[in-house]
Backbone as a printed PyTorch tensor [residue, N CA C, xyz], in Angstrom:
tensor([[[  48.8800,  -13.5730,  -73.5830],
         [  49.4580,  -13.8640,  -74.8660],
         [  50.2380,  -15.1690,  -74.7750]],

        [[  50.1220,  -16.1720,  -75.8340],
         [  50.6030,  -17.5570,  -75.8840],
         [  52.0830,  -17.4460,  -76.7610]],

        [[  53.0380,  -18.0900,  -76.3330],
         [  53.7790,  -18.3150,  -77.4050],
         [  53.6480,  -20.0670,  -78.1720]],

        [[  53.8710,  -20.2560,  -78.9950],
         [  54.1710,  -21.6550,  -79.7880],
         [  55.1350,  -21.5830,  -80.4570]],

        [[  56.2260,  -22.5920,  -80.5990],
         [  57.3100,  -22.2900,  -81.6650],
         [  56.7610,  -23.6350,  -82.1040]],

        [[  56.4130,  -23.5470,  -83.2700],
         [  56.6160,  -24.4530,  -84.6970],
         [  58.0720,  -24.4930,  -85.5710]],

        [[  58.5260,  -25.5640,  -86.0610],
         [  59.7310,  -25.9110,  -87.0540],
         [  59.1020,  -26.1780,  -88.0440]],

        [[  59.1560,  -25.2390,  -89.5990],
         [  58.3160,  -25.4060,  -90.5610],
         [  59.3810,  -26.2350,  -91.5530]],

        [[  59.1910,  -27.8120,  -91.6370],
         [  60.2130,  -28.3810,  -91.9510],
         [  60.2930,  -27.9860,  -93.7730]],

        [[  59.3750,  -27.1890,  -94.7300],
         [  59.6250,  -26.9200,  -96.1080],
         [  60.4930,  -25.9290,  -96.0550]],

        [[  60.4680,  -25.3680,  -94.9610],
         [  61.2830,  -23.9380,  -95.0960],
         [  62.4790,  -24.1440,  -94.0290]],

        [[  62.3500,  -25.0250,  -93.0380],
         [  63.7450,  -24.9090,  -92.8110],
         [  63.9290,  -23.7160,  -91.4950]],

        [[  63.0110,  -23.2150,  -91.4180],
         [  63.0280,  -21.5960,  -90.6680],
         [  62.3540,  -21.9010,  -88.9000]],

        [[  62.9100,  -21.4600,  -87.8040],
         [  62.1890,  -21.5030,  -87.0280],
         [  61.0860,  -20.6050,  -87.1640]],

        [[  59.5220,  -20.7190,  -87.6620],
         [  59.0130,  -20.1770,  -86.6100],
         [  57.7960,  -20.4180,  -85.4750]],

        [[  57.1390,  -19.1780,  -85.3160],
         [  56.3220,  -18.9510,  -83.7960],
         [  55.0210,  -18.7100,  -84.1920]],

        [[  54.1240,  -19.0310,  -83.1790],
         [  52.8000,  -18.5400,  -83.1600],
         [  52.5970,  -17.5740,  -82.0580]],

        [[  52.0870,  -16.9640,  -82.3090],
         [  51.7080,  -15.8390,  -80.5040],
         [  49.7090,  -15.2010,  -80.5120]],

        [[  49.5620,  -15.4510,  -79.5210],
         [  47.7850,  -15.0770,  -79.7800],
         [  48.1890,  -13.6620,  -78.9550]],

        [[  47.7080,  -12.2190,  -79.9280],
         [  47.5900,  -11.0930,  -79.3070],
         [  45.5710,  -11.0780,  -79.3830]],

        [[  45.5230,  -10.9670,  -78.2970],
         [  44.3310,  -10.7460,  -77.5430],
         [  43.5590,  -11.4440,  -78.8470]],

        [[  42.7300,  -11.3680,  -79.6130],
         [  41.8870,  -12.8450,  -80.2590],
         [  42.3010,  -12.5320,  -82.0050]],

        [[  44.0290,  -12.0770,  -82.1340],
         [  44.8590,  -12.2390,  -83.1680],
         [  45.5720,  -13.4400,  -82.9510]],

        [[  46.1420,  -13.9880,  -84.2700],
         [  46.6570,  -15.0160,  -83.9900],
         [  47.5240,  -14.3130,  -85.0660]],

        [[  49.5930,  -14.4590,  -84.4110],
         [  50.3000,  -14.3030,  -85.3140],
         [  51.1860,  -15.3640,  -85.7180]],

        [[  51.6720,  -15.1210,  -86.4800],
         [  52.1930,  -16.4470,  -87.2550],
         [  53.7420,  -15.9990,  -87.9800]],

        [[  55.1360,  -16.6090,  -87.7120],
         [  55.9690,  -16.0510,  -87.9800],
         [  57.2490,  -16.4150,  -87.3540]],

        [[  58.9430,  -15.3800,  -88.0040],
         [  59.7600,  -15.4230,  -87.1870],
         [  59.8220,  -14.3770,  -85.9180]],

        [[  60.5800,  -14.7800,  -84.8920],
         [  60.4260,  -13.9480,  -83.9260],
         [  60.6020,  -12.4480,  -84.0650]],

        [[  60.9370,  -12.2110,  -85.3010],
         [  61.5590,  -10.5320,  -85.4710],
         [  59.9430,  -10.0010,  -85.6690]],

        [[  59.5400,  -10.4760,  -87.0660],
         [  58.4710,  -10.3710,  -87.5830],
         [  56.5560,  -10.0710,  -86.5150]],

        [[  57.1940,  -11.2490,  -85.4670],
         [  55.9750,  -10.8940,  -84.0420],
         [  56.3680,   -9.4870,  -83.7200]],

        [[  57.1880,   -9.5840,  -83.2140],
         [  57.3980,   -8.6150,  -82.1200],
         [  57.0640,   -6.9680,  -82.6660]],

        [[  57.1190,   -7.0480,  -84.6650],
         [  57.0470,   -5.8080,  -84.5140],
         [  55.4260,   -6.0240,  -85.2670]],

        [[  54.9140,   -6.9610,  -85.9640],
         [  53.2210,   -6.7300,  -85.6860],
         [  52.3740,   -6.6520,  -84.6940]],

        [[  53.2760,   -7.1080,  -83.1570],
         [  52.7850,   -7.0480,  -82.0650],
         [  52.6450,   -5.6310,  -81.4250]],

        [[  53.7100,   -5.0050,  -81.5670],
         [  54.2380,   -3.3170,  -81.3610],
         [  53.2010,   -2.5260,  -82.2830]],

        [[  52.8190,   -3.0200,  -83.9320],
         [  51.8930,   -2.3340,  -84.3330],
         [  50.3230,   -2.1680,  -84.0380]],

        [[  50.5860,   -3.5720,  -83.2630],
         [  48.7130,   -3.7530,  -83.0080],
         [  48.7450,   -3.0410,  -81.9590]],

        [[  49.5940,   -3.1600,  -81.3190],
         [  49.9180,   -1.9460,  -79.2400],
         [  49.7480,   -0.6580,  -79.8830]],

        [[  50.3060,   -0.3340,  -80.8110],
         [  50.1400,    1.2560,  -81.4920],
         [  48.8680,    1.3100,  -81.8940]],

        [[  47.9910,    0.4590,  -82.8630],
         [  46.8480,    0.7050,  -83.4290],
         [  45.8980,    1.1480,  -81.7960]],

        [[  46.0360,    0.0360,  -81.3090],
         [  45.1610,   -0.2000,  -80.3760],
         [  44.7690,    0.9490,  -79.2410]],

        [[  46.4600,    1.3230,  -78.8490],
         [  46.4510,    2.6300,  -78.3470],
         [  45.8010,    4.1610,  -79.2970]],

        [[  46.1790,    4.0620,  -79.9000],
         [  45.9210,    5.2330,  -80.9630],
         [  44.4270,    5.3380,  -81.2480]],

        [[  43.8720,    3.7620,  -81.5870],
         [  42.1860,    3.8140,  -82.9490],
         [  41.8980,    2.2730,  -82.3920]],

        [[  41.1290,    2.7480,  -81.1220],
         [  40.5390,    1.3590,  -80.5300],
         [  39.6760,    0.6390,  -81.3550]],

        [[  39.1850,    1.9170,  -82.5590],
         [  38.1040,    1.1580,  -82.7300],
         [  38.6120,    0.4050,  -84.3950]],

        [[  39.4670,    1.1230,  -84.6360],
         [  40.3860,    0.1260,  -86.2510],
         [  41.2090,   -0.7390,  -85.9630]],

        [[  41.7230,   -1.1460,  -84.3120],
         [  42.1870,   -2.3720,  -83.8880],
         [  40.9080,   -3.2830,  -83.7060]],

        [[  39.5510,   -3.1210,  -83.5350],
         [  38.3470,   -3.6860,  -83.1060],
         [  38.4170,   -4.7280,  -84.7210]],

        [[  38.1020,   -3.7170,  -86.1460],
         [  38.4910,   -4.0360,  -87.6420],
         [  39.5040,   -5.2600,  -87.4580]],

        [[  40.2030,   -4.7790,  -87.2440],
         [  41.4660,   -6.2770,  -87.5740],
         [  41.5270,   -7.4540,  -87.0530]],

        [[  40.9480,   -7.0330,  -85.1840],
         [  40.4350,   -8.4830,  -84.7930],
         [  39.0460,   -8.8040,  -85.0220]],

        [[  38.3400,   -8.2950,  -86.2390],
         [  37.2420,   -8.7600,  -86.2570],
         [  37.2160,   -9.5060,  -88.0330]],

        [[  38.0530,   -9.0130,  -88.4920],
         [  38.6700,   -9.4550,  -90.4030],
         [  39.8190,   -9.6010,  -90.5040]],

        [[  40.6890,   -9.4460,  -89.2460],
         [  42.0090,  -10.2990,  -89.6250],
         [  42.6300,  -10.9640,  -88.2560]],

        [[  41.6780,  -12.3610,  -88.3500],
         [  41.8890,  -13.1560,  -87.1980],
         [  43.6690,  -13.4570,  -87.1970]],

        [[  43.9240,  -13.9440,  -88.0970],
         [  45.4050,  -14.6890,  -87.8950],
         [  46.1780,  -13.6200,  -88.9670]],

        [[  47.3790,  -13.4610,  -88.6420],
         [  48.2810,  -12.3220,  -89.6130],
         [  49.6500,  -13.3490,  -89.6400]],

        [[  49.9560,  -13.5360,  -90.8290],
         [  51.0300,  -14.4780,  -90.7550],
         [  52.0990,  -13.9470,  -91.7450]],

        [[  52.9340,  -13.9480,  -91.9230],
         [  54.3640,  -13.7890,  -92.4800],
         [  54.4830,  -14.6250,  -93.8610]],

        [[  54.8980,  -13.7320,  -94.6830],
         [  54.9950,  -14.2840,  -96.5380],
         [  55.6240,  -13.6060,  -97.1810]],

        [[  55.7800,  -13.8670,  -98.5530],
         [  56.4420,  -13.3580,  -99.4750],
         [  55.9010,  -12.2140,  -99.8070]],

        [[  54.3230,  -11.6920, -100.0220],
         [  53.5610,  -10.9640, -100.1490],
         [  52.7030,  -10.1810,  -99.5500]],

        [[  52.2340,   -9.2060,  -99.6780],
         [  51.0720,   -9.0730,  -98.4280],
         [  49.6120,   -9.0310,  -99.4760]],

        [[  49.0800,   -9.4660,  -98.6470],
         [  47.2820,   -9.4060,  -99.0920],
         [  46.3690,  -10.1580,  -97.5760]],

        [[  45.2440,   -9.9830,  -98.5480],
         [  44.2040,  -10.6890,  -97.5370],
         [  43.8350,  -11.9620,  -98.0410]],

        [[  43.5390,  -12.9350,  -97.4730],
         [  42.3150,  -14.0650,  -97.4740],
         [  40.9370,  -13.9220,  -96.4220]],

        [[  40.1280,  -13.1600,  -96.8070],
         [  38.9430,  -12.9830,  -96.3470],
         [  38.3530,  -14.3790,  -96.0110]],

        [[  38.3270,  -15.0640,  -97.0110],
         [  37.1590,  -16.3520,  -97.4460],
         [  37.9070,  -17.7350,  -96.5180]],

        [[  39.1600,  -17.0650,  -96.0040],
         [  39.5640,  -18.4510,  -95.0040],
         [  38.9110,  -18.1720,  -93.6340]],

        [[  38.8040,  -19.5370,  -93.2050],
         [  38.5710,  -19.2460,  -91.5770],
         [  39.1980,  -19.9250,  -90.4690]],

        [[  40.1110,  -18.9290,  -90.0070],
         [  39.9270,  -17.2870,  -89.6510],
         [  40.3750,  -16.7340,  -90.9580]],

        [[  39.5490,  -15.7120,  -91.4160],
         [  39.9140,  -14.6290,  -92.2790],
         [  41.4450,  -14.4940,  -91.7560]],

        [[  42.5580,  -14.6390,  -92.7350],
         [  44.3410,  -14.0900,  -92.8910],
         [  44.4840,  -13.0170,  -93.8780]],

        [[  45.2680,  -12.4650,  -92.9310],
         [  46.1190,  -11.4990,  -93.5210],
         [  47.6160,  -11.6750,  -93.5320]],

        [[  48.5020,  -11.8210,  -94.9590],
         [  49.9430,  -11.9220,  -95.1700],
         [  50.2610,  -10.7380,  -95.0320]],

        [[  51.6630,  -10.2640,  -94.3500],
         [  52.2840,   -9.2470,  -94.7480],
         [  54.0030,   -9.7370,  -94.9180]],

        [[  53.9030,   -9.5350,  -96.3590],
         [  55.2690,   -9.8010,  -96.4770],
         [  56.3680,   -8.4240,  -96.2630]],

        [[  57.7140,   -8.7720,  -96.5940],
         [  59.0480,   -8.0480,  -95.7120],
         [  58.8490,   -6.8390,  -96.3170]],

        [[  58.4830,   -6.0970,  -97.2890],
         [  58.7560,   -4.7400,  -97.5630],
         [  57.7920,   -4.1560,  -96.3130]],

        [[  56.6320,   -4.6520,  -96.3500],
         [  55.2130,   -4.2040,  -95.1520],
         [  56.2510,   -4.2010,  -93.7670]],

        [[  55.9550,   -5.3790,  -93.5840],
         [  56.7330,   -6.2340,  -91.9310],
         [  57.7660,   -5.3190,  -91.9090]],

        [[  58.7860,   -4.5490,  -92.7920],
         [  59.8880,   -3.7450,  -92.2230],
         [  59.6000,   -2.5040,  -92.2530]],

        [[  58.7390,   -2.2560,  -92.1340],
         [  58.2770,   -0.8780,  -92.0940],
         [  57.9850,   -0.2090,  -91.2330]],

        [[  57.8750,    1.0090,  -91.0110],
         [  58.0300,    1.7960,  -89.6860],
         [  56.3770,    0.9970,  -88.8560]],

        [[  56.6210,    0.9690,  -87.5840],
         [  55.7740,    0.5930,  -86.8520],
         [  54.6630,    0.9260,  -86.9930]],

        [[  54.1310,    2.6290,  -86.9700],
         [  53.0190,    3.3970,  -87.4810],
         [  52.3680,    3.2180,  -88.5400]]])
């Protein structure tokens, strides 16, 4: 797993990039650590619906909202703070 810290100078915000196994996350450090903890849970739990996410949600990045962008490439997935604070499971 890679870390990158980016300074996103519109926002003012530190953040990070981190590659979990051929995910790419995108974010503040709070925000990794617990999509990172969820993909360790998926992964452990439903090898094969962690297989799904790194196969349609290459990069998962941090927003106001959550949804998908299928049609980008890598296919993204936003999850904004109500999602991101949510129990790990």
């Amino acid at each position: 797993m890679a870390l990158l810290v980016v300074i996103a100078p519109a926002l003012r915000t530190r953040q990070q990039v981190m590659e979990f196994g051929r995910i790419t996350i995108e974010g503040k450090p709070t925000f990794i650590d617990r999509v990172s903890a969820a993909l360790t849970v998926l992964n452990k739990k439903d090898p094969e619906a962690y297989e799904l996410v790194e196969r349609y949600a290459r990069r998962i990045t941090e927003g106001q909202h959550s949804g998908m962008w299928a049609y980008e490439d890598p296919p993204r997935m936003e999850i904004g703070p109500r999602t991101a604070e949510s129990s790990t499971t």
